[in-house]
C-alpha positions as CSV (number, residue, x, y, z in Angstrom):
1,X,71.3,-175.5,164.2
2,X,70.1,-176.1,160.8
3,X,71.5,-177.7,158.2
4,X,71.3,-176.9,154.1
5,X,72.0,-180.2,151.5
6,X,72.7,-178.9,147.7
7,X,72.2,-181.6,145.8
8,X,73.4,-181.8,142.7
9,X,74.2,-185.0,140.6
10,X,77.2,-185.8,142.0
11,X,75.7,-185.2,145.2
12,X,73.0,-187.3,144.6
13,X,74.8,-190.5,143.7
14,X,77.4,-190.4,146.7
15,X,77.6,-192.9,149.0
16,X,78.3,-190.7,152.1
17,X,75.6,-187.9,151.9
18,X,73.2,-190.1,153.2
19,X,75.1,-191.1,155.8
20,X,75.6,-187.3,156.5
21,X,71.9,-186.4,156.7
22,X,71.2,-190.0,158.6
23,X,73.6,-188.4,161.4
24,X,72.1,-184.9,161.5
25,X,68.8,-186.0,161.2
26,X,69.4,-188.4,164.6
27,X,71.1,-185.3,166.5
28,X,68.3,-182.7,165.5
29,X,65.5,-185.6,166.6
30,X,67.4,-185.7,170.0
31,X,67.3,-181.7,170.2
32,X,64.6,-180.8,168.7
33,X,62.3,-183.1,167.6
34,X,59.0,-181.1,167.3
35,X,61.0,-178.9,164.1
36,X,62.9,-180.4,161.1
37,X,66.1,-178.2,160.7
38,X,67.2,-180.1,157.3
39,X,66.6,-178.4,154.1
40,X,66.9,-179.6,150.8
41,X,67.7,-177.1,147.4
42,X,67.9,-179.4,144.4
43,X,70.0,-177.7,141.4
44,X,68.5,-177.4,137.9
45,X,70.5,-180.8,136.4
46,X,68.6,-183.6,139.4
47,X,65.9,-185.2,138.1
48,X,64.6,-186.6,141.1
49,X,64.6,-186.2,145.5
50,X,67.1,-189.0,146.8
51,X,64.9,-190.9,149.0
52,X,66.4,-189.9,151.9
53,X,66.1,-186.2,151.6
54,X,62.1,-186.5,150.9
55,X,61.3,-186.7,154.7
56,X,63.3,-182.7,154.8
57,X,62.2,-179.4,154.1
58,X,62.5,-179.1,150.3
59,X,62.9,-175.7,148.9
60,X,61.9,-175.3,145.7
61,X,63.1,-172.3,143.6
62,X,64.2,-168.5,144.4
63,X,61.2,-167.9,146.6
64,X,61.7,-170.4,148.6
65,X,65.0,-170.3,149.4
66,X,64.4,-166.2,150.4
67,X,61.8,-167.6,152.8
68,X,63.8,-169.9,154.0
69,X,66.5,-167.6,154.8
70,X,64.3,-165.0,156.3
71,X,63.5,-167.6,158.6
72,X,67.0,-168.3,159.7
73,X,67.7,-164.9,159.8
74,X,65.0,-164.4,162.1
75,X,66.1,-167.6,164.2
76,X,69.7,-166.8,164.3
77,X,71.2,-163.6,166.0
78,X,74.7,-164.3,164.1
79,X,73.1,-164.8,160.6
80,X,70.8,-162.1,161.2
81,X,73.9,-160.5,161.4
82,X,75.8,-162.0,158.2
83,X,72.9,-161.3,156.2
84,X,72.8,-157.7,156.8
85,X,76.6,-158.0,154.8
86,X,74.5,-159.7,151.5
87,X,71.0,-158.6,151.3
88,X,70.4,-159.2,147.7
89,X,70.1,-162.7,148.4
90,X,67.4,-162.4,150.7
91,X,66.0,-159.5,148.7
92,X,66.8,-160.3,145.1
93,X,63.2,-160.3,143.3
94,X,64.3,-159.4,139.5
95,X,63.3,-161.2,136.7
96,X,66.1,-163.1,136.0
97,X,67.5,-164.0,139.8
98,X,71.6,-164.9,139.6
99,X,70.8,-168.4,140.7
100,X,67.8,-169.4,138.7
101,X,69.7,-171.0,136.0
102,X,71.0,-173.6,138.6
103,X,68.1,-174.3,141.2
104,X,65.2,-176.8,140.2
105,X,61.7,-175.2,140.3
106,X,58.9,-177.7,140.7
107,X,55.9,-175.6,140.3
């Protein structure tokens, strides 16, 4: 239902991711096009938004990404489920968050 693109620098400069998004982009516009369901999460070492992923939802930094997956966990039965298994991810709000030395924060 949704879809999640970690972009790193390798990820950015292959020749197949946007082919990828292209394709999930055209099967979410002929499910539901009235909600984007393709989310970006840059890592710390990309300097720039491909310009294919600009037109998705870009989450930017640990906040972000918890609101994001509150809102699939709130969308999804199953990963409400799965995320009862890990709920520091969703509920991780120390200083120093496990994955803040890899994610890109823009503001």
């Amino acid at each position: 239902t949704d879809i999640l693109c970690l972009v790193s620098n390798e990820t950015k400069n292959s020749w197949w991711v946007p082919y990828e998004i292209g394709f999930a982009k055209s099967q979410t516009n002929n499910e539901r096009s009235n909600q984007s369901t393709i989310s970006t999460l840059l890592l710390k070492e990309v300097d720039y938004i491909p310009s294919y992923l600009v037109v998705t939802n870009v989450l930017e930094g640990i906040k972000s990404l918890n609101e994001y997956l509150r809102e699939l966990s709130k969308r999804e039965a199953v990963l409400q489920k799965s995320m009862q298994t890990i709920p520091n991810v969703v509920e991780y709000y120390a200083v120093v968050h496990p994955l803040q030395k890899y994610l890109k924060q823009y503001r």
